[in-house]
C-alpha positions in Angstrom: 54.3 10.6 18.1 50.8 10.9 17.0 47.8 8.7 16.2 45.8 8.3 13.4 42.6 6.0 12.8 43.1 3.0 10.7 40.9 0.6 9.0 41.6 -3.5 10.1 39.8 -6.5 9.1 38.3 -9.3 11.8 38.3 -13.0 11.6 35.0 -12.5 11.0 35.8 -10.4 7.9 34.1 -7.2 8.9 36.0 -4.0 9.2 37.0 -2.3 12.9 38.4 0.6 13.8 41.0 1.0 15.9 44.2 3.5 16.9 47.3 2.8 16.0 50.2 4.4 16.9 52.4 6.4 13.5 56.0 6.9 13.1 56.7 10.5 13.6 58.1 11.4 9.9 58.5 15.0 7.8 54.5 14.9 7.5 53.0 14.2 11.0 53.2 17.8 11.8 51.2 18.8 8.9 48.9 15.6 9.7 48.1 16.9 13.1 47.6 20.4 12.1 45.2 19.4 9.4 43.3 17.1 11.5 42.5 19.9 14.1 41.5 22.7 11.3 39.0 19.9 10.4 37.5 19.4 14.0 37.5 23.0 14.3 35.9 23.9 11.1 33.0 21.4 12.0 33.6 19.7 9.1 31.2 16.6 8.8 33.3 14.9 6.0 36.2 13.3 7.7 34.7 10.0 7.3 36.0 10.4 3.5 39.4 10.0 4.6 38.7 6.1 5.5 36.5 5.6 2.5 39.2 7.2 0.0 41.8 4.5 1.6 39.5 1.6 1.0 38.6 2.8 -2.7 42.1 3.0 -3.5 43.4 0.3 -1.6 44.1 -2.2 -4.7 46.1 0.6 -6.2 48.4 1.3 -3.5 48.9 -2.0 -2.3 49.8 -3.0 -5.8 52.1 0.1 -5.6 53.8 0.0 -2.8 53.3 -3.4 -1.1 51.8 -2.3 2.1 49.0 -4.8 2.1 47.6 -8.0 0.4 45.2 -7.6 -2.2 42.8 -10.0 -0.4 42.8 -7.6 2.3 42.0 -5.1 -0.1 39.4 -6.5 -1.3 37.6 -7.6 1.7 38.1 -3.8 2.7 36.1 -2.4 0.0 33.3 -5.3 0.5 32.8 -4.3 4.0 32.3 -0.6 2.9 30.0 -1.0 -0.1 28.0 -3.4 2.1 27.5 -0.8 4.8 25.1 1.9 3.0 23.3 5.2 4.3 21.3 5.0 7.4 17.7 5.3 6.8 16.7 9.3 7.2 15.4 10.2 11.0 12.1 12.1 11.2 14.1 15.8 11.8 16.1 14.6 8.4 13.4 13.7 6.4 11.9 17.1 6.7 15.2 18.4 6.2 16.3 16.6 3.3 13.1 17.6 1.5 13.9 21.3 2.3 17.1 20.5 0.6 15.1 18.8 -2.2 12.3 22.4 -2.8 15.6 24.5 -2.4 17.4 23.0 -5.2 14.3 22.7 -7.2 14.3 26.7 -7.1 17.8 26.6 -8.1 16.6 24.3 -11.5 14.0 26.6 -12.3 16.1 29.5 -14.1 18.6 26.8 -14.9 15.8 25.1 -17.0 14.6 28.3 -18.6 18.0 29.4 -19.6 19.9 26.6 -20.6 16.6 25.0 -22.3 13.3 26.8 -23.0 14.3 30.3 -24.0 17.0 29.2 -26.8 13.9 26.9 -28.1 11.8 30.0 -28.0 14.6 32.6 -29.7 15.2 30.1 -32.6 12.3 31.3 -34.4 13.5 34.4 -34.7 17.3 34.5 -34.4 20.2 33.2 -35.7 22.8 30.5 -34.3 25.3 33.5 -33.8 22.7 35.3 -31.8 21.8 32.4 -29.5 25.4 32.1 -28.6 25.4 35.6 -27.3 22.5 34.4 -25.2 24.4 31.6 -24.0 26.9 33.6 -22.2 24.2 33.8 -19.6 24.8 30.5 -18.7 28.5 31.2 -17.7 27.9 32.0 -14.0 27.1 28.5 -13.1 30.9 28.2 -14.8 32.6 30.7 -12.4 31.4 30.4 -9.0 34.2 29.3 -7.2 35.4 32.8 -7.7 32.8 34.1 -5.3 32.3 31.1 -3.4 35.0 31.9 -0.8 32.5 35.2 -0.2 30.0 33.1 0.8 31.8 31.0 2.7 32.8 34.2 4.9 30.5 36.7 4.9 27.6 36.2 7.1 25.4 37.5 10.2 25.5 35.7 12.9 21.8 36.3 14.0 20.0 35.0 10.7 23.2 32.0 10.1 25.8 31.4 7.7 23.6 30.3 5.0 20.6 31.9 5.4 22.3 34.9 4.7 22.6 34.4 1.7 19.4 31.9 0.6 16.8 34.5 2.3 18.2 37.8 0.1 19.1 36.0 -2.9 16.0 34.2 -3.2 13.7 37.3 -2.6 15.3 39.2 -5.2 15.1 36.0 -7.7 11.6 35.9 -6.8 11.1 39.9 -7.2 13.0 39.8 -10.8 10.8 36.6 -12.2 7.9 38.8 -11.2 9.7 42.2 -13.3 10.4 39.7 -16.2 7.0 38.2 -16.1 4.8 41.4 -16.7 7.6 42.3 -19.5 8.7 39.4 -21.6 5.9 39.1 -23.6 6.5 42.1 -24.9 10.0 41.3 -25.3 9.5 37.9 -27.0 7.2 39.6 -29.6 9.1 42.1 -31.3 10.2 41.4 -34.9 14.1 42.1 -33.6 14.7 41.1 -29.7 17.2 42.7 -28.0 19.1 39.8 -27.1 22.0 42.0 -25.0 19.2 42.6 -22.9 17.8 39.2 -22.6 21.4 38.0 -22.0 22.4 40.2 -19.2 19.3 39.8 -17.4 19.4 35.9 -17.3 23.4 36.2 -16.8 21.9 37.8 -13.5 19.4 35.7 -12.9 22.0 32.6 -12.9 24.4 34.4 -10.9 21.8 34.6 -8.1 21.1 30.6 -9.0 24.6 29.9 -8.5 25.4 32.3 -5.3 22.5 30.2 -3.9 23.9 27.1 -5.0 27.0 28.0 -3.2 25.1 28.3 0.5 23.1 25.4 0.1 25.6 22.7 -0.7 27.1 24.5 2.6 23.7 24.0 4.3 23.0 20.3 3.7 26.0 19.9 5.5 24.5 20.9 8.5 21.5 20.2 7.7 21.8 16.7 7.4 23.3 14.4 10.8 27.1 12.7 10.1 25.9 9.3 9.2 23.1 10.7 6.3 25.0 13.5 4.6 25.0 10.8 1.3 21.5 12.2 1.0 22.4 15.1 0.0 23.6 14.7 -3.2 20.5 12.7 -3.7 18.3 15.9 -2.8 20.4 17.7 -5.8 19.9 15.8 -7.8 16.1 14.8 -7.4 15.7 19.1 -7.0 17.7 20.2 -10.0 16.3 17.9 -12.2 12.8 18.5 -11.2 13.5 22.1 -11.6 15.1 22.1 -14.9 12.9 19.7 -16.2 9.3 21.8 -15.2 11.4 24.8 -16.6 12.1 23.1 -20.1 10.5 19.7 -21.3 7.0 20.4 -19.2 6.7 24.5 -19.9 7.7 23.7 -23.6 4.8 21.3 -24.0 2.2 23.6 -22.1 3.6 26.4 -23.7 2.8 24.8 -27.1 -0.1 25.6 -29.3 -0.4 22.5 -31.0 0.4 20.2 -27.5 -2.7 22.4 -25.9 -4.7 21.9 -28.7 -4.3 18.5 -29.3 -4.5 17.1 -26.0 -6.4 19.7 -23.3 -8.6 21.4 -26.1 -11.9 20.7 -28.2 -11.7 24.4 -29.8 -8.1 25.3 -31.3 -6.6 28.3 -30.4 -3.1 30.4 -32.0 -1.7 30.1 -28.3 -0.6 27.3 -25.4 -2.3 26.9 -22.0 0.5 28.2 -20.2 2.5 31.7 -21.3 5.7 32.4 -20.5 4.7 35.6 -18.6 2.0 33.9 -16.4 5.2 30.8 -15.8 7.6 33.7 -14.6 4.9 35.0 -12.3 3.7 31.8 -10.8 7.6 31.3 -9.9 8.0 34.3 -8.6 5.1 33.8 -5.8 6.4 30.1 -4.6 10.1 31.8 -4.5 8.5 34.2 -2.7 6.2 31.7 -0.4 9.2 29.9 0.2 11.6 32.6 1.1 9.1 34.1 3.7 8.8 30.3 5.5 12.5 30.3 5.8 12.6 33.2 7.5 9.6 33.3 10.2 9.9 29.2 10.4 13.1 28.0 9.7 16.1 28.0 12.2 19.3 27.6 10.8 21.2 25.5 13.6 25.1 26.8 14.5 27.8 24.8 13.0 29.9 23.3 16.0 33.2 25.3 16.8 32.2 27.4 13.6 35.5 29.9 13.2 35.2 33.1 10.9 36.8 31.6 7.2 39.6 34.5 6.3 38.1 35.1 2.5 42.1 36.0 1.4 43.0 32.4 3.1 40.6 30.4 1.4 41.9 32.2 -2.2 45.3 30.9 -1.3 43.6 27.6 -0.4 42.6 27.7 -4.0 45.7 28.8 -5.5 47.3 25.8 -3.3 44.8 23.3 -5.2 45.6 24.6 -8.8 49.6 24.1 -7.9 49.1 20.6 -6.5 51.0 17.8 -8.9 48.7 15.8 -11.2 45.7 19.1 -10.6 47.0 20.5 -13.9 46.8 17.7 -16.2 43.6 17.2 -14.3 42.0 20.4 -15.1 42.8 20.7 -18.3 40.8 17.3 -19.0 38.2 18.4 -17.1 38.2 21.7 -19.5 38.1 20.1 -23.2 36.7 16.6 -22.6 33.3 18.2 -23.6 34.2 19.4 -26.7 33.6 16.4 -28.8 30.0 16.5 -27.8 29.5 20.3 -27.3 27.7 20.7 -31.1 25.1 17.7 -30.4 24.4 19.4 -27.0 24.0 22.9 -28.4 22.4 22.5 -32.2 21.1 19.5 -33.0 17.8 20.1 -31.1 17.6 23.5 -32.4 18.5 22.1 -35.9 15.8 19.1 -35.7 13.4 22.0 -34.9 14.2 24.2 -38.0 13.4 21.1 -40.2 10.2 20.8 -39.1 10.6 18.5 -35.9 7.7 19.6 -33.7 8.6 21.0 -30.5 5.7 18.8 -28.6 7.2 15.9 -30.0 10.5 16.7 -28.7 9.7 17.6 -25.5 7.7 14.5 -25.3 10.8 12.8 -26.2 12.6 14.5 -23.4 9.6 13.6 -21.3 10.2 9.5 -21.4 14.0 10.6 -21.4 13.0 11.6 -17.8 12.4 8.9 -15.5 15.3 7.0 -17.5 17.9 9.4 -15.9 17.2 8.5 -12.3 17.2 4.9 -13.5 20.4 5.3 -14.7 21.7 7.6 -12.3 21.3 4.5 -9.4 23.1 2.3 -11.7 26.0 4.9 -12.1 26.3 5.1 -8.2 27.1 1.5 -8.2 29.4 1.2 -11.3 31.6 3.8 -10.0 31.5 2.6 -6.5 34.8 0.5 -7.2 37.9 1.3 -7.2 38.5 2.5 -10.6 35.6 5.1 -10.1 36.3 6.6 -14.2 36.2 3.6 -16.0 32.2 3.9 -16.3 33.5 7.6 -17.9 35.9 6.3 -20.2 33.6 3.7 -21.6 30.3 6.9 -21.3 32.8 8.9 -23.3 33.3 6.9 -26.4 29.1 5.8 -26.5 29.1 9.6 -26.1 30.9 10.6 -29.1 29.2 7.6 -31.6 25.2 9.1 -30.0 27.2 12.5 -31.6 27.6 10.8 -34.9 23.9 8.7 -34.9 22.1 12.0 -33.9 24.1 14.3 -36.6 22.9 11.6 -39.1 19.7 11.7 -38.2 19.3 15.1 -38.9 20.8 14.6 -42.1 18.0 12.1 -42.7 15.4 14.2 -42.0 12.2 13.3 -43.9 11.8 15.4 -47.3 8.5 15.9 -47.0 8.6 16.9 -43.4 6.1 14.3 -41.8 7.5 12.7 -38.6 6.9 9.2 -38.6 6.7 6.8 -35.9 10.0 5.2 -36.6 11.7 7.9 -37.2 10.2 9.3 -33.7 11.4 6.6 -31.7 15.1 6.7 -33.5 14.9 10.2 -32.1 13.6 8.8 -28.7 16.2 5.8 -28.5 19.1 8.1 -29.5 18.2 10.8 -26.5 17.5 8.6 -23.9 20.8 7.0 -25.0 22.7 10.4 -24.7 21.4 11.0 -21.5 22.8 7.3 -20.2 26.1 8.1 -21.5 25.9 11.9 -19.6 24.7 10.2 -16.5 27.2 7.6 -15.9 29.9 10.6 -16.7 28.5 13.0 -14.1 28.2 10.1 -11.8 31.4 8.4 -12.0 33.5 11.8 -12.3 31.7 13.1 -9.2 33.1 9.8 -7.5 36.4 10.7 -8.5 36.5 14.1 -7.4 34.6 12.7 -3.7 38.0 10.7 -4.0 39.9 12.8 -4.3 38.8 16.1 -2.7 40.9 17.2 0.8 38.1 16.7 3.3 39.9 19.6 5.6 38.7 22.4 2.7 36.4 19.6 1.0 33.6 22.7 0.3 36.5 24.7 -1.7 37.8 21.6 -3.4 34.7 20.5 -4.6 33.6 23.5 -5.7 36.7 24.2 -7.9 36.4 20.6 -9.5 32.4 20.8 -10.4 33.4 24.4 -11.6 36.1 23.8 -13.8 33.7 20.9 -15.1 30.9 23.0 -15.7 32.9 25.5 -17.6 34.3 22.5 -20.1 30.8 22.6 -21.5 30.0 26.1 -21.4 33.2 28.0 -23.0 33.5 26.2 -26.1 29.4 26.8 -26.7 29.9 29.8 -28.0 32.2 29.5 -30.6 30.5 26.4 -31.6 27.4 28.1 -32.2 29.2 31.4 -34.2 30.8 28.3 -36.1 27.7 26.9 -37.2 26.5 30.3 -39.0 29.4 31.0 -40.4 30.1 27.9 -42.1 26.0 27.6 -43.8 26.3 29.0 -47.0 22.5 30.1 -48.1 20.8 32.5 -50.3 17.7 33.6 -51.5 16.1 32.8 -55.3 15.7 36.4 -55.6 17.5 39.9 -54.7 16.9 41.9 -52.1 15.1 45.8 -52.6 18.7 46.8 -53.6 19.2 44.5 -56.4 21.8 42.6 -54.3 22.0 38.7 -53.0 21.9 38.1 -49.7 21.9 35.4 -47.1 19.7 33.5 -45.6 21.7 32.0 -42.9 20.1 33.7 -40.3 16.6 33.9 -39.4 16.1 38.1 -40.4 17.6 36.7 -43.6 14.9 34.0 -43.9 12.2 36.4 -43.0 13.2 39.2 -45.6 13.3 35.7 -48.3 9.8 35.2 -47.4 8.4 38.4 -47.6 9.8 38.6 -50.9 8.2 35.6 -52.2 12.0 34.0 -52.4 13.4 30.4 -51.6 16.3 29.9 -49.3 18.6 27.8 -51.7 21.0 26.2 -49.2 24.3 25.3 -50.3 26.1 24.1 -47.2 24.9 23.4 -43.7 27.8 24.6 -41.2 26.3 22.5 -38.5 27.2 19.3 -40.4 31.0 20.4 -40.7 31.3 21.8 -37.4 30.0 18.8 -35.3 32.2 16.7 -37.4 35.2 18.4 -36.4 34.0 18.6 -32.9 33.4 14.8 -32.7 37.3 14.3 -34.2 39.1 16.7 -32.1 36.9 15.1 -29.3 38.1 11.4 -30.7 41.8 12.3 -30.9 41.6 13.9 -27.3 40.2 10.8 -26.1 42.9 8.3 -27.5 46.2 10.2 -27.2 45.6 12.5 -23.9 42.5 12.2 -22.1 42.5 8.3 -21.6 46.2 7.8 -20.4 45.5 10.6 -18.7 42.6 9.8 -16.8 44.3 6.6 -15.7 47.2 7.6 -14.8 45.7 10.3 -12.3 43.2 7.4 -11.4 46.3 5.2 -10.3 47.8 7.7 -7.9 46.8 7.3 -3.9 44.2 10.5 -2.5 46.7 11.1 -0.6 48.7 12.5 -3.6 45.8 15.2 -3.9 46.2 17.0 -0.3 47.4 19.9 0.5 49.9 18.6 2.9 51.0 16.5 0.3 54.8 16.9 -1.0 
């Protein structure tokens, strides 16, 4: 025999706890063992295993007539009524450790997914930004490494600080290298962008190593009954991060925003140079790093065992084999695609007609506040127990923001003055991209907290938001290689040769220019490839993605376990 805990419902109509005794079947062995790896692990999720059953509970009563749906219902009541405790003064200080930590983490995350494409446009073509975007794919691939992490560690300085303290002093130590040399960089006529690429790939693979220990952290860092803060933390830290490093360096980093707004005397040049932003970054990663090691004290998990790093590979390989993970990942890899051209060119293509890049930050500026608004309401839409159908319905505003936002380009002004209306068409149709993204990272993250085995829930989870990540960073690429090589444009005159050439690219626009030519465009790839994008993303919806999604959403966690057969 052994004993499980199980969820009942008073008189009164609150929820107990009490032990009942389970039927020794094929699976109690594997039950017990499980259980035991997750005391011993110190594991503080176990708690998700009696959540999970109340989510799902409509589902599987309706499916195999275990219990009443009134039962179910009052089930999920009494555990949506019962939110976080308030945060104790020792977890108040450490949540807003966790809050500066990630904050560092949205820092490079900012300036390479945002600021430096914005920057590179002026001088380089779509092709050559999506070489630059293959920095971004560490963020994509961590769970490769993350087992590493997981394993590897000195017992004096702690399991995590082992990795935060070195990876964050040589974070700090390369913003300070790159901010006494990318000046130089960003001037030249031609930039290297292999360079630029593999030194941001590096600088990310350090964000995402770091990213890796500190979701281990909070954890620990955090008591049992306030670990839901830490999610908050990430999200209040990563978005600070990335949105210092892109909307609010973008503006100060703008001659026209300085001018206009901080400045009585114009000058060719913004308050704040990328150089000088690198530097300042480099001193609080820095500052920070040094307090973590003379101040902080990184407490010892309880019963914390040595992680075997081949074990936790098979772990992994255990996950990718699991029924239903399959059909799962494979949504989870091309449900991006439809909007992967809007998220990757249509800001950069606003900006080459003449969109100013003030004016856009400042539209991603009011788009701020707007996403933690949005991201509250998420939490409670996809608190139920159909946690994706907030995504389904984000999905299809999702793909019609692609279509209003491609036209909008299309009906740029002629004469290249940005009026008001068309300003706040711009404004209404980001901040109602960024609702649609919200709700979908919101209510997919409910699912996969759902889902996730809570005896290897680190592992699990980190596969999932992986495998998510790279559904939005593979196809970038090709998108953006797409776009050049569908524009057809040429110059009015020849070249020194006495040949044609194009002006697609941005060395092709320059060479126009210095020859006192026009770019004559014929056809503007960006239009043809975001069209396809938004109908291969349509058709995915309707005949796999949707049946899919709920499908996997009508099957019981317990489907999802290891143990599972």
């Amino acid at each position: 025999m052994s004993k499980k805990t199980d969820a009942k419902t008073t008189s009164s109509g609150r929820t107990s706890t009490t032990t009942v005794t389970e039927k020794t079947d094929g699976h109690s062995t594997a039950i017990a063992k499980d259980m035991l790896t997750h005391k011993k692990r110190g594991d503080k999720l176990l708690r998700n295993d009696e959540r999970e059953e109340l989510m799902m509970a409509p589902r599987r009563g309706k499916d195999d007539g275990n219990e009443s749906d009134s039962t179910s219902a009052t089930l999920i009541d009494s555990e949506q009524e019962s939110g976080p405790a308030s945060l104790s003064g020792k977890d108040t200080w450490n949540f807003a450790l966790l809050v500066v930590l990630y904050l560092l983490q949205g820092v490079p995350v900012g300036l390479t997914f945002g600021s430096i494409p914005f920057l590179l446009k002026a001088k380089m073509s779509y092709s050559q930004i999506g070489i630059f975007s293959l920095a971004h794919y560490p963020y994509s691939m961590k769970f490769l490494w993350s087992p590493i992490v997981d394993a590897v560690y000195n017992k004096d300085m702690g399991r995590r600080k082992s990795w935060v303290v070195p990876i964050q002093l040589m974070t700090g130590l390369m913003f300070l290298w790159l901010g006494m040399n990318i000046e130089d960089w960003m001037a030249q006529d031609q930039i290297a962008v292999g360079t630029l690429t593999v030194v941001f790939f590096i600088l990310i693979f350090f964000c995402a190593t770091q990213d890796i220990a500190v979701d281990g952290w909070a954890l620990t860092l955090l008591s049992k009954e306030n670990l839901s803060f830490a999610s908050t933390a990430q999200t209040i830290g990563l978005n600070t991060g990335y949105f210092l490093s892109f909307t609010v360096f973008l503006a100060f980093n703008s001659a026209e925003f300085s001018n206009k707004y901080f400045r009585t005397t114009p000058l060719d040049h913004g308050l704040v140079p990328l150089g000088g932003y690198l530097k300042f970054w480099a001193m609080m990663y820095l500052a920070i790093t040094l307090w973590l090691v003379f101040m902080k004290k990184e407490d010892k998990e309880l019963d914390e065992e040595d992680i075997d790093i081949k074990s936790v590979y098979n772990i992994i390989l255990r996950i990718i084999r699991l029924p239903h993970m399959k059909s799962f990942m494979l949504v989870l890899l091309t449900a991006k695609i439809g909007f992967i051209a809007n998220d990757a060119v249509t800001a950069l293509k606003l900006l080459e007609k003449g969109f100013s890049k003030e004016d856009l930050a400042l539209a991603v500026l009011i788009d701020f506040p707007f996403q933690i608004i949005f991201g509250y309401y998420a939490v409670r839409w996809s608190s139920g127990p159909r946690p994706l159908k907030p995504w389904l319905w984000a999905f299809f505003a999702h793909l019609a923001c692609c279509v209003v936002a491609m036209l909008l380009v299309y009906g740029f002004p002629e004469d290249g003055v940005v009026t008001n209306s068309y300003f706040y068409m711009v404004l209404i149709t980001t901040v109602t991209t960024s609702f649609t993204s919200t709700v979908a990272f919101v209510s997919m993250g409910a699912f996969m907290t759902v889902i996730a085995d809570p005896v290897i829930g680190g592992t699990y989870m980190t596969l999932l938001n992986t495998l998510s990540n790279f559904g939005g960073t593979w196809p970038r690429y090709f998108v953006l290689e797409a776009v050049d090589y569908f524009t057809v444009s040429s110059c009015s005159v020849l070249d020194t040769k006495g040949e044609s050439f194009s002006c697609a690219g941005e060395p092709g626009k320059a060479l126009c220019e210095d020859l006192r030519g026009e770019c004559v465009l014929q056809q503007d790839g960006y239009y043809f490839v975001s069209s396809i994008c938004v109908l291969i993303g349509g058709l995915l919806l309707v005949f796999y993605i949707a049946p899919t999604i709920r499908y996997l959403e009508s099957l019981s966690p317990k489907k999802w376990k290891l143990e599972q057969k």
